[in-house]
KEKE-3310 file (N, C-alpha, C; in steps of 0.2 Angstrom, whole numbers, plus 5000, padded with zeros to 4 digits):
npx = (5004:5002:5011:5002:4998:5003:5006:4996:4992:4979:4977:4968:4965:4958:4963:4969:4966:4980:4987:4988:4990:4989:4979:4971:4976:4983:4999:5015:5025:5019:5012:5024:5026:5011:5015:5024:5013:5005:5016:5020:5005:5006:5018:5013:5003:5008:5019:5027:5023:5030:5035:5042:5052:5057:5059:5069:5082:5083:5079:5072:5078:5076:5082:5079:5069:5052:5041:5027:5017:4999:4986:4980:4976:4966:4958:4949:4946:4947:4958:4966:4978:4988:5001:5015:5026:5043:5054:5067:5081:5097:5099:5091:5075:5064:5048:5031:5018:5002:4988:4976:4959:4942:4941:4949:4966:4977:4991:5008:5023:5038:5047:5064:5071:5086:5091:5096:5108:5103:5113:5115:5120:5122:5112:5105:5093:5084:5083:5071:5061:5067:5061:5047:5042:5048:5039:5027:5030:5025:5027:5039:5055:5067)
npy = (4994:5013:5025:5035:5051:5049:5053:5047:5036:5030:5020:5009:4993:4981:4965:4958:4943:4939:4941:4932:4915:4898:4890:4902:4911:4926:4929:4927:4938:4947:4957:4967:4975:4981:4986:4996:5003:5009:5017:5026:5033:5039:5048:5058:5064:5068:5074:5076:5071:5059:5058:5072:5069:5062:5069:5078:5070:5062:5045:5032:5021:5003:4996:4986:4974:4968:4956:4951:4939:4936:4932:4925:4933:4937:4931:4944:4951:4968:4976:4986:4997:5002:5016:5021:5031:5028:5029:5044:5050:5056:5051:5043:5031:5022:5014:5009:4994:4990:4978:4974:4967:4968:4972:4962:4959:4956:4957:4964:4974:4981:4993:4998:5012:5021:5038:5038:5045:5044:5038:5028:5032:5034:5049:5064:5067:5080:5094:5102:5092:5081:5088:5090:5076:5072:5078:5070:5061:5058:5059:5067:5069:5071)
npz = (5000:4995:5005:5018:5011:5001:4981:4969:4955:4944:4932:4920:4912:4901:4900:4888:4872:4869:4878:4887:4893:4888:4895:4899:4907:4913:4906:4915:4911:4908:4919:4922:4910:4911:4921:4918:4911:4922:4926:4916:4916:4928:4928:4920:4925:4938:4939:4923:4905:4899:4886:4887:4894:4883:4874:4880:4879:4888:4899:4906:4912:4916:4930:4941:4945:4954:4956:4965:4962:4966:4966:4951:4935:4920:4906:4898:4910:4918:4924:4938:4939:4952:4955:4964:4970:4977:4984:4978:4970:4963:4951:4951:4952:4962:4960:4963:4963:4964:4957:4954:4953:4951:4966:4969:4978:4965:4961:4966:4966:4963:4953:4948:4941:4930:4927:4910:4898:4877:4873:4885:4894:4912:4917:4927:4935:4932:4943:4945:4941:4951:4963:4961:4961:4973:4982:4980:4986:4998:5012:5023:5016:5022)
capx = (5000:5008:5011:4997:5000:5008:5002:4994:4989:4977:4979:4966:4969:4957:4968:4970:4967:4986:4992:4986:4992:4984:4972:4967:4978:4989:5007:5019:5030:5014:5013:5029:5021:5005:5018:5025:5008:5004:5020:5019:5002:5009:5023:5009:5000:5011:5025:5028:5024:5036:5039:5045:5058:5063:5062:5076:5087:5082:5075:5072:5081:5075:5088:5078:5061:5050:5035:5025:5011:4996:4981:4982:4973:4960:4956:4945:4947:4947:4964:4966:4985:4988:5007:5017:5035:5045:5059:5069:5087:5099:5099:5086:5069:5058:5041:5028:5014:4996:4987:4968:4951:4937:4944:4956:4975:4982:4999:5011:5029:5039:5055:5069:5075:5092:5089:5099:5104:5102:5119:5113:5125:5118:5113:5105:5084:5083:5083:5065:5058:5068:5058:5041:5044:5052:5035:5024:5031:5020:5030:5044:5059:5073)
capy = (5000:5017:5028:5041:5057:5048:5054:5038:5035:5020:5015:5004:4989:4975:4961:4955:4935:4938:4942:4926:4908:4891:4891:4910:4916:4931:4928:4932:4943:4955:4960:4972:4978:4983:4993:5001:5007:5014:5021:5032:5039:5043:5054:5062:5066:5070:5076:5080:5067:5054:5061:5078:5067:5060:5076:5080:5064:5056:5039:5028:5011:4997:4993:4980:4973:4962:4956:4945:4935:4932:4926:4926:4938:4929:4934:4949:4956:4973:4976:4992:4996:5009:5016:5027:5033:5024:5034:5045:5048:5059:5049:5034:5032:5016:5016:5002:4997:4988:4977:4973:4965:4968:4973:4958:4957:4950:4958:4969:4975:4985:4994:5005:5015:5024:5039:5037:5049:5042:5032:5022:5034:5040:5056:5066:5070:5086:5095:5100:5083:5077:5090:5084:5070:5073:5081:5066:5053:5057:5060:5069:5064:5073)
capz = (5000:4997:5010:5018:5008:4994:4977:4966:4949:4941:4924:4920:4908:4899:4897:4880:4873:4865:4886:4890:4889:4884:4901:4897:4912:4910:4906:4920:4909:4906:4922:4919:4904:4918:4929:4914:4908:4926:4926:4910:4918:4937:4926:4916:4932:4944:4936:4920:4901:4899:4881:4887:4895:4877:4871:4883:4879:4894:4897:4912:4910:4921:4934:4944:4944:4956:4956:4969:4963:4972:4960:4942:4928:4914:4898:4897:4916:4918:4930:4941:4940:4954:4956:4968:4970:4986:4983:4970:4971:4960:4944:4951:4958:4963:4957:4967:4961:4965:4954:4957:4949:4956:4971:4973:4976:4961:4961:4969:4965:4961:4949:4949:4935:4932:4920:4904:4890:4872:4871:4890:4900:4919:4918:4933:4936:4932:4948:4946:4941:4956:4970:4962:4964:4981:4983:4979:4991:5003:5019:5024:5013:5024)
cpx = (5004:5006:5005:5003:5002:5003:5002:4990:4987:4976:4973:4965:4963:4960:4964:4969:4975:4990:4993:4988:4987:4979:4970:4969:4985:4996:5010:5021:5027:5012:5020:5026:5014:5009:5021:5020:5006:5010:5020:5012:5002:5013:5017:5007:5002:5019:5027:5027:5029:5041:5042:5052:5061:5064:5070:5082:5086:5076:5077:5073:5079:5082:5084:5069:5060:5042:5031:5017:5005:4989:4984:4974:4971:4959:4950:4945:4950:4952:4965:4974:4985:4996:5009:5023:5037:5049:5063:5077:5089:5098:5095:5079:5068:5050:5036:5022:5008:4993:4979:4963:4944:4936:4949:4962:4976:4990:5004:5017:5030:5046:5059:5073:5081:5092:5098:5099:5105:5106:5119:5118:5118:5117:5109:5096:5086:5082:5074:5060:5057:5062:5052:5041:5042:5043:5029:5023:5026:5022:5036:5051:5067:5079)
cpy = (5006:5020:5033:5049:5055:5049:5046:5040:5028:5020:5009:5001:4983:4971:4953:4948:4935:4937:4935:4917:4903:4891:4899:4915:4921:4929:4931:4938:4949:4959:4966:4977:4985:4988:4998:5008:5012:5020:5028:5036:5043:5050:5058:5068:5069:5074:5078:5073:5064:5057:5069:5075:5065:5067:5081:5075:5063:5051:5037:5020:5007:4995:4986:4979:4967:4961:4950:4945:4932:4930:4929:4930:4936:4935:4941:4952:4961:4976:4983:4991:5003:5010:5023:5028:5031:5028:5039:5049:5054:5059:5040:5036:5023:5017:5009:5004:4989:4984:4974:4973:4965:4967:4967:4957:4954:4950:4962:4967:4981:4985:5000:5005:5020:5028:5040:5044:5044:5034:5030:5025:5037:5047:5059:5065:5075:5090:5097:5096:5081:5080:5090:5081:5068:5072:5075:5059:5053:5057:5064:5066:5067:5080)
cpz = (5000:5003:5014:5017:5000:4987:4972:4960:4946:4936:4925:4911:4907:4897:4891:4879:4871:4872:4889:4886:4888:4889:4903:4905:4910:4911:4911:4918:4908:4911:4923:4916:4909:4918:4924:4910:4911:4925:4924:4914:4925:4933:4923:4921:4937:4944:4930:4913:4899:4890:4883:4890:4890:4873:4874:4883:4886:4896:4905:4911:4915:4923:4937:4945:4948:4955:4960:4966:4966:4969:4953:4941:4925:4910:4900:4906:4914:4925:4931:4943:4945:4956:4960:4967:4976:4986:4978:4974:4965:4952:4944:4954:4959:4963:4962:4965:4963:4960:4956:4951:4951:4962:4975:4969:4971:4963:4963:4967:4963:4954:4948:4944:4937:4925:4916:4898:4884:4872:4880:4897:4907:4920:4927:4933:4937:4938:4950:4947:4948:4963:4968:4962:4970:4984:4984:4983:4996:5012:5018:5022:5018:5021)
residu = (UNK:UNK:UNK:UNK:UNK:UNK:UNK:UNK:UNK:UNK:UNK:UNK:UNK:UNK:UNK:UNK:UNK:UNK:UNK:UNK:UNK:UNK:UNK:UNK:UNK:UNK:UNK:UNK:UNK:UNK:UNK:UNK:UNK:UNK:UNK:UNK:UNK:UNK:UNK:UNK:UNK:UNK:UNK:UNK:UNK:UNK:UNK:UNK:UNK:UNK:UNK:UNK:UNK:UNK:UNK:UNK:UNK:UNK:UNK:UNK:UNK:UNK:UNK:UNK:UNK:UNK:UNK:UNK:UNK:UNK:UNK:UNK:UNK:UNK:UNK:UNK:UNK:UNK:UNK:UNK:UNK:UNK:UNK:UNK:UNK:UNK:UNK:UNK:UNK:UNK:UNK:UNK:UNK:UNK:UNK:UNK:UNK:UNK:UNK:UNK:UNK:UNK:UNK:UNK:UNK:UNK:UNK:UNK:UNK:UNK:UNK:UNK:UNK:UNK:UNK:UNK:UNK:UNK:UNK:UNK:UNK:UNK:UNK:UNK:UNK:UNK:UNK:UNK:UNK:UNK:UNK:UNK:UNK:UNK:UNK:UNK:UNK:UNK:UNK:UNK:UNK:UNK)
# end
């Protein structure tokens, strides 16, 4: 659950017969997929369009990803992705993220990006970026 204060966006997602395998449950791999959908709309929302970041040569490379499953996802369900920020750091954040079907736990996890210019080098978060951000944790970052 995020934090109290923490700002939260939910993406919502019918999932496809192409996501799902031979017994019409959703592939592991496309819960990822999910967290990155959320993602893209928490940035729009609460910070700033994910393309205004490629417009400034910077990209958010996947550093690490987890993802704990607790029921599976079926063909035509309509999945409520909700994402928050855990932390963000100079030139990284953690993003965490909720997945729910009519109002049950499917999946939780999370992923930590490291932003990138063009050619995959570490660049910084813009300093503004970073104090929204900051902003949106939802507690007192220090």
């Amino acid at each position: 659950m995020p934090p109290p204060g923490a700002k939260t966006s939910t993406a919502s997602h019918r999932v496809a017969f192409y996501e799902t395998d031979a017994m019409g449950i959703v592939h592991h791999a496309n819960y990822i997929r999910f967290f990155e959908l959320s993602r893209v709309v928490w940035l729009a929302e609460h910070d700033q369009p994910y393309t205004a970041y490629m417009e400034s040569e910077l990209n958010f490379a996947t550093t690490h990803a987890v993802v704990d499953y607790h029921q599976s996802a079926r063909f035509d369900d309509e999945l409520e992705i909700t994402t928050w920020v855990e932390w963000i750091r100079g030139a990284s954040l953690r993003m965490a993220y909720r997945i729910e079907c009519r109002g049950a736990l499917l999946v939780t996890g999370a992923t930590e990006h490291a932003a990138v210019n063009p050619e995959g080098r570490v660049r910084r978060i813009p300093r503004e970026n970073r104090e929204r951000i900051r902003r949106a944790l939802g507690r007192d970052t220090g």
